[in-house]
C-alpha positions in Angstrom: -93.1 -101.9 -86.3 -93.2 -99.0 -83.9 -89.5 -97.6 -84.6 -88.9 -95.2 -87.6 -87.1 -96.1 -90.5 -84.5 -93.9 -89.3 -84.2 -95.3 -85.8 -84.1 -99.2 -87.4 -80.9 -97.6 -89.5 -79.3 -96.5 -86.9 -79.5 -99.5 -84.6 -78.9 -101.1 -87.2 -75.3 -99.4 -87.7 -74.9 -99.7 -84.1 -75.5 -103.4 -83.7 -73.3 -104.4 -86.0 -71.4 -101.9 -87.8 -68.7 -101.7 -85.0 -66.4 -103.9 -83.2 -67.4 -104.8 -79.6 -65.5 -101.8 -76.9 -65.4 -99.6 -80.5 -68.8 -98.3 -80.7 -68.8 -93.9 -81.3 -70.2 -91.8 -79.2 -73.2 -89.9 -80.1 -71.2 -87.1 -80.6 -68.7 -88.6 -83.2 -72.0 -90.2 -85.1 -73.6 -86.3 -84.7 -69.9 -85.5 -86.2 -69.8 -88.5 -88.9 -73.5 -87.2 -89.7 -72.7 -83.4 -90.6 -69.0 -84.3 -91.9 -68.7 -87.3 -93.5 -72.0 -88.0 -94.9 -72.2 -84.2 -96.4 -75.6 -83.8 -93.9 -77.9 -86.2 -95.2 -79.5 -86.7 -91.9 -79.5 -83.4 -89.6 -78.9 -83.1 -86.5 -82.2 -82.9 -85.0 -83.2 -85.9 -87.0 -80.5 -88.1 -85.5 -80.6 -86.8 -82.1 -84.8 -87.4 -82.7 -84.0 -91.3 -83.8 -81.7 -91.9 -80.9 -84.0 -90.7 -78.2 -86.9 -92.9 -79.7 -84.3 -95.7 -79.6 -83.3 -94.6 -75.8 -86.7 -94.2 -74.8 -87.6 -97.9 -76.0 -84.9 -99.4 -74.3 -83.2 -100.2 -77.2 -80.2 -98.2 -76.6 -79.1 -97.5 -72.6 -76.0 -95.1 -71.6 -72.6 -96.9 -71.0 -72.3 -97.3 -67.0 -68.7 -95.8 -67.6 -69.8 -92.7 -69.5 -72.9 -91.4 -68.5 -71.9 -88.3 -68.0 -74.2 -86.7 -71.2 -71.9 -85.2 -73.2 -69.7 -87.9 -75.6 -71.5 -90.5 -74.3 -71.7 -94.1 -76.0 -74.5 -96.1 -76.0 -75.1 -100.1 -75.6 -77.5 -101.9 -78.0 -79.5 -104.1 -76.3 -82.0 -105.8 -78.4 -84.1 -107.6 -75.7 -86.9 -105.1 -76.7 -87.0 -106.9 -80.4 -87.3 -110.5 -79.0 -91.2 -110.5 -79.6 -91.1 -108.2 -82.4 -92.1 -108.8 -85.9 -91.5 -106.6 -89.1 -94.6 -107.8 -90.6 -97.9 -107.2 -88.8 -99.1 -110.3 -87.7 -103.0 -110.8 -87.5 -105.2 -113.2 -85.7 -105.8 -116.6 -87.3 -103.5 -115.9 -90.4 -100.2 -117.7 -90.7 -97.2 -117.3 -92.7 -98.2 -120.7 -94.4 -101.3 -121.6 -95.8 -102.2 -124.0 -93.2 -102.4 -121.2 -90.6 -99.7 -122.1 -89.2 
């Protein structure tokens, strides 16, 4: 529940939108963004969602290119293992039980 909308859209994308070794860089997806998609998400907005993604660990710079510019990320989505999308509150189950 603490990522954006936008952010869970584009992890989303990048966990499984591309072919392991074929994941874009963050300056093709900046590209694909303003080109391809005729700018419905600016710039600042993505650049916004991936460093909220980056700063959750949810997205870490390649080892080979982490140089800045053109670099690609790598989804790791260890930081999801406890997560639910549905607040979960004390004593109430998803069954009736409470279980």
């Amino acid at each position: 529940m603490r990522l954006t909308w936008r952010a869970r859209g584009i992890l989303a994308e990048l966990a499984v939108g591309y072919a392991p070794g074929q994941e874009p860089t963050i300056s093709e997806l900046v590209a694909l963004t303003r080109d391809e998609r005729l700018a419905a998400e600016g710039r600042e907005a993505f650049r916004t969602a991936v460093g909220e993604l980056r700063g959750l660990g949810y997205l870490s710079p390649d080892a080979s290119t982490a140089s800045g510019v053109g670099e690609r990320l790598v989804v790791d989505l260890a930081p999801a293992a406890e997560a639910w999308l549905i607040p979960q509150h004390r004593g109430l189950g998803l069954y009736p039980d409470g279980s």
